[in-house]
C-alpha positions in Angstrom: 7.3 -16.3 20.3 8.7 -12.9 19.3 7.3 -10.3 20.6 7.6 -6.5 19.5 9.8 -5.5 22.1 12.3 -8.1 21.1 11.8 -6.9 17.2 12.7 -3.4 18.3 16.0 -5.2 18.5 15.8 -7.5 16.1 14.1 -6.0 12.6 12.5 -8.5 10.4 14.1 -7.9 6.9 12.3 -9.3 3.9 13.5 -10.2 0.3 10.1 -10.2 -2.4 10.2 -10.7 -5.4 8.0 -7.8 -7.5 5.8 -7.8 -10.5 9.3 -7.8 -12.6 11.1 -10.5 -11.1 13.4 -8.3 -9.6 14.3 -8.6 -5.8 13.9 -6.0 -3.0 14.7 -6.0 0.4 11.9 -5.1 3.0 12.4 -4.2 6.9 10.1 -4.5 9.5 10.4 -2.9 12.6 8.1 -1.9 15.9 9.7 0.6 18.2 9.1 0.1 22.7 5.9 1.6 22.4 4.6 -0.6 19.5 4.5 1.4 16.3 5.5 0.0 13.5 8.0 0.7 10.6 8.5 -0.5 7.0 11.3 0.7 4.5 12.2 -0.7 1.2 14.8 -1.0 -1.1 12.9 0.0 -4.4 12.8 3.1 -6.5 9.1 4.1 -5.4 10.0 4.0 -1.7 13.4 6.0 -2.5 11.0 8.9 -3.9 7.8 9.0 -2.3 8.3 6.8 1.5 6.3 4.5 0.2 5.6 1.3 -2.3 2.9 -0.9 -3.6 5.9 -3.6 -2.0 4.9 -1.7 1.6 1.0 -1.9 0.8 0.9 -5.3 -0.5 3.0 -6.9 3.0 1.0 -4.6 5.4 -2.3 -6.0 3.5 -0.9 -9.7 4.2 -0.3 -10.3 0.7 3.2 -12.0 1.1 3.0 -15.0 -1.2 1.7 -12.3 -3.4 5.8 -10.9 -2.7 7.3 -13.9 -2.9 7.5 -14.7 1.3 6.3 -18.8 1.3 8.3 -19.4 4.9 5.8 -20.1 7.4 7.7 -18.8 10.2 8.3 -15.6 8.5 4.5 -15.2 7.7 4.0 -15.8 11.1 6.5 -13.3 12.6 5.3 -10.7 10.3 1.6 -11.2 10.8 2.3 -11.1 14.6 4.4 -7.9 14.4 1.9 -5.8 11.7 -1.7 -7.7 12.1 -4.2 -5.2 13.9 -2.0 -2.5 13.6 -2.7 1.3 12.3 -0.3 0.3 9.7 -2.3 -2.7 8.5 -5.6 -0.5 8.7 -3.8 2.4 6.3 -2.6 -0.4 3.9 -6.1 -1.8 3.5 -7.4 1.8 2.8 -5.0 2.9 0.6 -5.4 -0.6 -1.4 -8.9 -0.3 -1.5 -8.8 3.5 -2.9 -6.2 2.8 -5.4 -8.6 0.2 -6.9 -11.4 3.1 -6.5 -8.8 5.6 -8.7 -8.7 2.5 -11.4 -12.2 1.7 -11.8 -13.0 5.1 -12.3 -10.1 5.6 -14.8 -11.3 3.0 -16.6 -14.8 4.5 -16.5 -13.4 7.9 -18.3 -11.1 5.9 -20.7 -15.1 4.2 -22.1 -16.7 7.5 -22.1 -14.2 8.8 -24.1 -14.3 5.8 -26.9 -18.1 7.1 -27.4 -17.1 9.9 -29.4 -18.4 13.8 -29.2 -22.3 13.8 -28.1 -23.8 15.4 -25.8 -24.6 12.5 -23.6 -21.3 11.6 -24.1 -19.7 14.8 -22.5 -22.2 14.6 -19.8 -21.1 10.9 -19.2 -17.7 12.0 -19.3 -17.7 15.0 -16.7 -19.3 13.3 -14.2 -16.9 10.3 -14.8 -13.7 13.0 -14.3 -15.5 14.4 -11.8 -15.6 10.8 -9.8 -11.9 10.1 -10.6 -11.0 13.0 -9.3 -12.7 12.9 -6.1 -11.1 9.2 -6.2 -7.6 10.8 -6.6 -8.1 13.1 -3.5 -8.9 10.3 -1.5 -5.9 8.5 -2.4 -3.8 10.6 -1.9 -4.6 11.7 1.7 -5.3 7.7 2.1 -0.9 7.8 0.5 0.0 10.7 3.1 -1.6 8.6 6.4 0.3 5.5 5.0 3.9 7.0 4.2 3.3 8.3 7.7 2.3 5.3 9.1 5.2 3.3 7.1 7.6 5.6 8.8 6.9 5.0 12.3 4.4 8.1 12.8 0.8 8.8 14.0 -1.9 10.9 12.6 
């Protein structure tokens, strides 16, 4: 059984496979006191410290990435299952989704042409996707920050 004191030695590294069919490399890695790390290989993750690669492996999406080794899946879910990092993947997925559905609500309010109840429809639908946005993006901050080894 590894344990994360042996994985501070030892980081897991991960090859997925993305939405493109291009291959990245992901490590894992929990320091003495337990925190854990993620980096990647990709563009995203090069720019902003963080990828939908990251979110989509801390969520436990990794046949979603590609990972079908058992023992891998195990190691993994052992090292990042229960962990802050797992908690700020599962927000930041779940507000993502939140910024989409309310895109896609402005994008129908704006097929309905120039009425009055169509403006109104369409502010208050900007207004939720912006409120969306905000949340993501602190939800982003707390998970770069997480993916990096930090606390709030």
């Amino acid at each position: 059984m590894l344990t994360t004191h042996d994985l501070a030695n030892r980081p897991l590294s991960l090859t997925i496979t993305d939405d493109d069919g291009g291959t990245e490399t992901v490590s894992v890695r929990a320091d003495a006191q337990g925190a854990v790390s993620m980096t990647c290989s990709c563009r995203r993750y090069a720019a902003e410290g963080w990828c939908r690669h990251l979110v989509d492996l801390a969520c436990m999406r990794l046949r979603d990435c590609g990972i079908t080794d058992p023992d891998v899946d195990a190691r993994f879910e052992e090292v990042v299952a229960g962990t802050p990092l797992e908690i700020a993947a599962n927000d930041i997925d779940y507000r993502l989704a939140c910024v989409s559905q309310q895109a896609e609500r402005v994008a129908q309010a704006l097929t309905a042409g120039p009425s009055r109840d169509a403006m109104e429809t369409l502010a208050v639908a900007a207004r939720d996707l912006a409120q969306a946005a905000e949340s993501a993006s602190d939800a982003l901050r707390r998970f770069t920050r997480r993916a990096a080894g930090g606390i709030d």
